[in-house]
N, C-alpha and C positions, 0 to 999 in steps of 0.2 A: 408635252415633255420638251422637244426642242423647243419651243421659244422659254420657256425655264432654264433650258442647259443655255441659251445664249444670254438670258440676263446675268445668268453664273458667271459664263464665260469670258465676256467683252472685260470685266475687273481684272483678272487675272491676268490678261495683256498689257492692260491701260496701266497698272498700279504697277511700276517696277518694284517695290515691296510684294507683292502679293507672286508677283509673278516670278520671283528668287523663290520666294519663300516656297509656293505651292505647285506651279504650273512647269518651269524652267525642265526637271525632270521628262515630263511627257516629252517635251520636245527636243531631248537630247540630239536626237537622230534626227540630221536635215532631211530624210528622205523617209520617210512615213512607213511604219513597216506592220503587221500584224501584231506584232507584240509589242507595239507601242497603246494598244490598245488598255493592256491593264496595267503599265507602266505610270502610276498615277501614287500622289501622295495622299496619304490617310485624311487631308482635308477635301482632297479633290473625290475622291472615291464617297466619302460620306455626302459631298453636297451632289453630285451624279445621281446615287441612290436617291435623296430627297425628293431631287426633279422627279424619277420618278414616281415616287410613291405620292408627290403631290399629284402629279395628272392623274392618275391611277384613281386616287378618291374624289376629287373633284367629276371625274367624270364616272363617279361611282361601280367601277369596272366590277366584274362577277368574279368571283377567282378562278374559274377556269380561263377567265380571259386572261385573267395577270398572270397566270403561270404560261399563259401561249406566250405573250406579252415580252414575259424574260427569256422565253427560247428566240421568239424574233429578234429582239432588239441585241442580243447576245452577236448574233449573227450581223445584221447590219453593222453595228458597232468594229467588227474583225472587215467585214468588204468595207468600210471606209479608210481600214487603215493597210489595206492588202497592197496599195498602188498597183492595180492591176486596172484595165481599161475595157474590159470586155464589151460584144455587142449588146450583152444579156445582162448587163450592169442596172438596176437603175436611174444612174444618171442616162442611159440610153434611151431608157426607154420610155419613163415619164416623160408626157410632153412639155414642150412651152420653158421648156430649163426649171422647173420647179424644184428639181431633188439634185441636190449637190454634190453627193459620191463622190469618189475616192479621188478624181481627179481635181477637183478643189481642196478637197481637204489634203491632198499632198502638198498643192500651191502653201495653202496656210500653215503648212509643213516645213519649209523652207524662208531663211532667214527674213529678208524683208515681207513674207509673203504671212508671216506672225502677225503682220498688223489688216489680217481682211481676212474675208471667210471664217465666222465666230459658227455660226450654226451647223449641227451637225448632219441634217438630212435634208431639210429644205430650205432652200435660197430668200425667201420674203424679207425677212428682217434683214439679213447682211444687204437684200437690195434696197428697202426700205431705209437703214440708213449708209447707206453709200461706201459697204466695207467690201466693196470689189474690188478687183485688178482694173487700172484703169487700161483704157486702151490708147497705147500709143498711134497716133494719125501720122501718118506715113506718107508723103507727097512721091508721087506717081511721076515721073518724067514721062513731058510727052513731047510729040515732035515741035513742039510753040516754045515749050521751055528748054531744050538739048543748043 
């Protein structure tokens, strides 16, 4: 499902048509809130649904799996847009930075920060193609250069 919601996704940034038309809405709000969560247009909601209803068959899920499925992901979907940073987060807690949580997705939340951070739960692909925050390098004074 995420790497589906990110091939959706990355158009809807990149295309300033696509992204008046479809996307613009979600992100009204620089600051990322729980109810930006189902603040989405009727194109954006139908290709969501898609993602997942394509993983879902492809990985031939049982329906009891897919009704847990929509209670989960109901749930993640709301802490990624809660901007809250807890220790008991996700992002805290998987290791090796793999799950992206709310504190990225707030970053991509936030004007210049629209153009990184496309996937919604795990980091691979935004690191894969290079839609991070870059990090500014910061020269250090020491007593050689003062």
């Amino acid at each position: 499902y995420d790497l589906f919601f990110f091939v959706t996704h990355v158009p809807l940034h990149k295309v300033p048509f696509l992204y008046k038309l479809c996307h613009a809405r979600h992100h009204y709000n620089a600051e990322a809130r729980a109810s930006d969560t189902i603040r989405l247009t009727a194109i954006e909601e139908f290709t969501d649904v898609a993602c997942s209803i394509a993983a879902l068959r492809i990985l031939h899920a049982h329906p009891i799996s897919r009704t847990l499925y929509n209670f989960v992901i109901t749930g993640l979907l709301t802490d990624l847009h809660c901007g809250y940073d807890t220790p008991w987060q996700l992002q805290n807690v998987v290791p090796f930075g793999l799950w992206s949580g709310s504190r990225r997705h707030h970053r991509h939340h936030q004007g210049a920060g629209s153009q990184m951070y496309y996937q919604k739960f795990f980091t691979y692909a935004d690191n894969l193609f290079d839609f991070v925050e870059k990090q500014q390098h910061v020269r250090v004074a020491t007593p050689t250069t003062l």
